[in-house]
N, C-alpha and C positions, 0 to 999 in steps of 0.2 A: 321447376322450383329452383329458384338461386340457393345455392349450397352454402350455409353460414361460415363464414373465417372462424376459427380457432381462437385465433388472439388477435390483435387490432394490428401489430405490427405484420401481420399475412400479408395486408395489403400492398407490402414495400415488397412480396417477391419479386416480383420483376426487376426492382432494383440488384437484390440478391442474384440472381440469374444474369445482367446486366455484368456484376459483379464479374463472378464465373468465367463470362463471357473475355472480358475485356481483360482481368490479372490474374485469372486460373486460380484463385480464393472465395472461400466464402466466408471467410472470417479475419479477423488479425489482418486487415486489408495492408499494415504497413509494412508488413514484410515483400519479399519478392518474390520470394520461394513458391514453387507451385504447389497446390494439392490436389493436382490429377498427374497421372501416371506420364512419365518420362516420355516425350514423343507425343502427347494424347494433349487433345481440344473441346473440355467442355461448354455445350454452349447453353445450357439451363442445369439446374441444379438433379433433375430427375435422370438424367443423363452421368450421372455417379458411380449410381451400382454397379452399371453395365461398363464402364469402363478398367473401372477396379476390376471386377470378375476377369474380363478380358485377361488382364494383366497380372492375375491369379495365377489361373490357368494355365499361363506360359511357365513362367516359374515352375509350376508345380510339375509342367512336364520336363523341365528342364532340372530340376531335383532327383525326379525318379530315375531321369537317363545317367545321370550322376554317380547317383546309389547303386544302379544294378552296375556300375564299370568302379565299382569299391571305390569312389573318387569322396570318401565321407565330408572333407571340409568342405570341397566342393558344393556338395548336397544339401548340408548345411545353411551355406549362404542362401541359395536359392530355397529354400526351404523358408528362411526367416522374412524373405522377400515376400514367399506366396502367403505366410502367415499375415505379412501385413498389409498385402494386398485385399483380402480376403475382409480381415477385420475394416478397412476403408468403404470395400462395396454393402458389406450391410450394415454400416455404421447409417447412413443419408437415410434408412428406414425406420421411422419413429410410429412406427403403431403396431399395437400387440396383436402376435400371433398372424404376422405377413407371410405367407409360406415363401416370397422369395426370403425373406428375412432369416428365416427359417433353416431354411436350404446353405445359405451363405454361412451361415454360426456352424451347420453341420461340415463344413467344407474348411471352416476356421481350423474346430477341433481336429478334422480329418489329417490336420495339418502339422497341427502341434504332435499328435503321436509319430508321425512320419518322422521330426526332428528329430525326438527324444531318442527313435533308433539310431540319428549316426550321429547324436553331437558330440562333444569333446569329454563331457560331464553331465552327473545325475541332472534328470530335470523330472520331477517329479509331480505329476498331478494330486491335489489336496480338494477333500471337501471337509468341511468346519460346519458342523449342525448349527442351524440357526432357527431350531423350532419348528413346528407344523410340518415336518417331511421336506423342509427346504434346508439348502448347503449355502454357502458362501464361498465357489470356486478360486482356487489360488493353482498359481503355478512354484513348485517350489525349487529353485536351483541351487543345486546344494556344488561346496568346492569337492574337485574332483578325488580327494583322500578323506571325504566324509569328518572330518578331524573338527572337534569342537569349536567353535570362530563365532565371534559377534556375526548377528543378522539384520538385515534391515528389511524392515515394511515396506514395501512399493506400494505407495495408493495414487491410483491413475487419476487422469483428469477426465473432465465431463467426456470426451471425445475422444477420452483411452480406454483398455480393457489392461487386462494383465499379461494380454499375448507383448504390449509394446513394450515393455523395456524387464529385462537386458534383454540385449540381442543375443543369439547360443553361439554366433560366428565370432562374436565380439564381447564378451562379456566381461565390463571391465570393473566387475565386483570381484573375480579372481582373482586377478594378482593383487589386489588391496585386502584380499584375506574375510571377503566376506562370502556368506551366503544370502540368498534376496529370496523371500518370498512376495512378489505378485500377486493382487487380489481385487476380484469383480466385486466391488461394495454394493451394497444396493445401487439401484440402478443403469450396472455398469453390465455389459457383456450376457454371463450367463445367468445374472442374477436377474435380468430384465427378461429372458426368459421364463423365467421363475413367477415374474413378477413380484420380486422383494424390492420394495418401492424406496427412492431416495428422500424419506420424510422424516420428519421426528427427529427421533435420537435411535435413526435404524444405523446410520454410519458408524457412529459411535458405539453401538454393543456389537457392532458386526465386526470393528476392529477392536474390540476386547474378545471377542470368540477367538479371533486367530493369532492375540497374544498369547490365550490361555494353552491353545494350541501348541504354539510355537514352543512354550515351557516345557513340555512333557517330552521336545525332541532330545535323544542324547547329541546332537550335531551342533546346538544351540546353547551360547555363552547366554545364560542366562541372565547376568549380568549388563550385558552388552548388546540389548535389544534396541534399534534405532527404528523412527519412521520420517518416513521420505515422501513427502505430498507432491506433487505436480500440479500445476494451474486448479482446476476446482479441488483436486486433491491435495492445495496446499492449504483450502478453508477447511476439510476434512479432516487431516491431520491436526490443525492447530484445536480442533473440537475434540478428536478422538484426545490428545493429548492431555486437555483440560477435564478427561470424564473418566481416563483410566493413566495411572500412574507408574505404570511398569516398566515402563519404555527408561532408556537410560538416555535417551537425546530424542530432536524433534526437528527435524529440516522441511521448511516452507517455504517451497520454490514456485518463480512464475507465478506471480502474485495473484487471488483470486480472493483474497480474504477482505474486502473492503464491506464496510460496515453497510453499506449504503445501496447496494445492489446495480450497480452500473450496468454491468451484465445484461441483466435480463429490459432494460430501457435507453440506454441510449447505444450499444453494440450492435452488432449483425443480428435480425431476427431470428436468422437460427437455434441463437442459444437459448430463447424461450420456448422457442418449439420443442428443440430437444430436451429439455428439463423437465417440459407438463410432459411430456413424454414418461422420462424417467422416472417421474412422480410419479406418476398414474390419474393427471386430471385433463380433463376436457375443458370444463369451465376455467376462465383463466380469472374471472373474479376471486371464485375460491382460491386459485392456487395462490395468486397474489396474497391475501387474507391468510390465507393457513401453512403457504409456505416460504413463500419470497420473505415475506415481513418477517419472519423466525431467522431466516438466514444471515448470522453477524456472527463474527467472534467478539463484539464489544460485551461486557460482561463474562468475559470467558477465559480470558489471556491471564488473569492474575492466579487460575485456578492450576496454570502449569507449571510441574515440578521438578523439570529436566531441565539443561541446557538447549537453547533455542536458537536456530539460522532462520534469517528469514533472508532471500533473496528474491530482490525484484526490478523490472525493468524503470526507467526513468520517467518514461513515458508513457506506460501501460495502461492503456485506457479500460484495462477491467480492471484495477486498483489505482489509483490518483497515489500519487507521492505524499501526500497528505496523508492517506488512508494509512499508507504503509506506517508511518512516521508513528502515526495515534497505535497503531498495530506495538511497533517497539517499545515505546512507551508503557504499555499496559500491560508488557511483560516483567516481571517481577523476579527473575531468573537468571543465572548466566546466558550473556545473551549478545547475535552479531548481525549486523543484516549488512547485506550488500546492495547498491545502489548501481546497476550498471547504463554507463552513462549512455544516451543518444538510443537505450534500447526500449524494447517495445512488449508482445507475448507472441510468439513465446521466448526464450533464452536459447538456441540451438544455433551452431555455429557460427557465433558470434566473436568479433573484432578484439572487446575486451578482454576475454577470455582466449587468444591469439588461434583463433578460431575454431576451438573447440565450445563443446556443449557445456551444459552448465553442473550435468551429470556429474564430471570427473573433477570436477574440482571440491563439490559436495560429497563426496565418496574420500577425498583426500582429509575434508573439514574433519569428518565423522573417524577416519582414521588415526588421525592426532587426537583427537579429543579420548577415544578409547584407549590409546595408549600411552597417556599421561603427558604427551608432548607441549598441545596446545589447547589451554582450557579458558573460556570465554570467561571476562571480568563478567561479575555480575550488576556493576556499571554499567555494563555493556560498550559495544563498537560498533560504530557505522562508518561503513567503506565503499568512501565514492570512487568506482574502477571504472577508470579513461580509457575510452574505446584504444588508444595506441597507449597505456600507459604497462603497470609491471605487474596486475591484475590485483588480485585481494590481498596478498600480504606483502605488499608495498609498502611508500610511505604515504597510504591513500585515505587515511583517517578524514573523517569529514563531520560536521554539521550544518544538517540541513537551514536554510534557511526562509521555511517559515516552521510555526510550530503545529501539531496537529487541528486540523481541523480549519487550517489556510489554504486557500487554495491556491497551489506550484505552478504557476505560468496560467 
């Protein structure tokens, strides 16, 4: 019996794997950057786990030989290495309850406690009840004299969990005076072991569970609560933002918030794969009907009450420069978005940003703004930043030219 495709775009794996084969991507094909392990040659996409594990595993021995010769920074690094190695090999696993899948999330975690014994600073594991005997796993990093300090939200993208950012070797919410807590939303990480599905308005109460949370910490300026989306975590945030109003700013990076769902039809088939995934559907008619078509911030952006960034690439083919445009627009808020030029998804050491990520300059935005320094008209600003020019607060003010709902080249 022929085995039916999942979704129509299954058909194109070969393409996909083609992919793999030929620029080490399976996604975000215009960048360069590989995403198989340093030295390593995928030549189909099932060939993932096993690679990552591979390259887990070294790290991780190379961690503990570390650790036990007191070498902590050292340990560290290689520690944050095998955590992300780890989170890569069972990320390519989208069906419930794979026991390698299984195995590798045990090997994640196995990982993260390892850190948390030599890193530099608290890192504290969080569960946040989310009903029926289920949590919403966070990691939470707190600065190292526990001293009360604005916090920001990490909410990951489709193809993050909360082990990726910050790094414990590197964490460059430190010296900017914050705390970051990290969090598997539905769908993400330990929540998909749970099976707490990425539907509804599960994102959205899951991130009012760990503001509610975060208030009752003594370590947290209660005042000074931000959230920080990344790529699907930047259409997350802009929802979670619009449905709970606590937050004191709202940063939407790596653009995924486009009304229209580019994503899931003309992008790399994976990302549909991995979403009915996260969902929880098989049938891709339903999903389409009951959950693609719901996915838009349009009707949503006016409902937000904070100061709002939104940063995105020029040419991000998961948001069209259009999308982004109608996006600023429909904010109603002090408000700034950055346009960075000739880039693409994701924003990570990039030209414009004189090769830095798009992290530390968002962590700088958020810093000014909390300390009364620099506070967004609520005209708003858009900053077109030239891959060689003098980045966002230049003299790089721009308007786009067309208006929403034009389509940009």
């Amino acid at each position: 019996m022929i085995r039916k495709l999942r979704t129509q775009r299954d058909n194109q794996q070969w393409m996909l794997d083609l992919a793999l084969n030929m620029r080490g991507r399976v996604q975000n094909f215009e960048r360069d950057d590989l995403e198989v392990p340093a030295g390593k040659r995928a030549r189909n996409y099932r060939m993932l786990p096993k690679l990552w594990r591979e390259a887990a595993e070294r790290h991780e021995k190379l961690a503990k030989r570390a650790q036990a010769r007191d070498a902590m920074q050292t340990a560290t690094v290689h520690y944050d290495h095998a955590i992300e190695a780890y989170r890569m090999a069972q990320h390519p696993i989208f069906y419930d309850d794979h026991p390698v899948k299984r195995y590798l999330c045990r090997k994640l975690s196995e990982m993260v406690d390892c850190r948390s014994k030599v890193a530099g600073y608290p890192i504290e594991r969080v569960e946040v009840p989310f009903g029926k005997g289920q949590t919403i796993s966070c990691l939470l990093h707190l600065l190292p004299d526990r001293r009360k300090a604005p916090v920001v939200i990490y909410v990951p993208g489709m193809d993050q969990t909360k082990e990726v950012f910050p790094k414990a070797h590197h964490n460059i919410a430190l010296s900017r005076g914050f705390h970051v807590l990290a969090m598997d939303g539905p769908g993400q990480g330990n929540s998909n072991l749970q099976k707490i599905r990425a539907v509804k308005d599960n994102y959205e109460r899951a991130g009012a569970a760990v503001i509610s949370y975060l208030l009752k910490r003594p370590e947290v300026d209660k005042k000074k609560i931000a959230i920080y989306g990344i790529s699907m975590g930047s259409y997350w945030s802009l929802r979670l933002s619009s449905y709970d109003h606590r937050a004191a700013a709202v940063v939407s990076s790596v653009a995924c918030f486009n009304p229209n769902n580019t994503i899931f039809t003309q992008s790399s088939p994976r990302f549909k794969q991995m979403f009915m995934y996260m969902a929880g559907y098989e049938d891709e008619d339903k999903f389409d009907e009951e959950v693609a078509k719901e996915m838009t911030v349009r009707g949503y952006l006016g409902e937000i009450k904070c100061p709002t960034l939104l940063v995105t690439g020029e040419f991000d083919p998961l948001c069209p420069l259009e999308d982004a445009v109608e996006a600023f627009e429909d904010l109603k808020v002090p408000k700034e978005m950055w346009v960075m030029e000739n880039q693409y998804h994701p924003l990570w050491g990039i030209a414009n940003l004189g090769g830095m990520d798009c992290h530390e300059y968002v962590l700088d935005w958020l810093h000014a703004l909390f300390s009364g320094k620099r506070v967004p008209k609520k005209r708003g600003r858009i900053a077109y930043i030239r891959e060689n020019g003098d980045g966002p607060w230049g003299n790089c003010e721009w308007t786009p030219p067309v208006k929403p709902g034009q389509a940009y080249f």
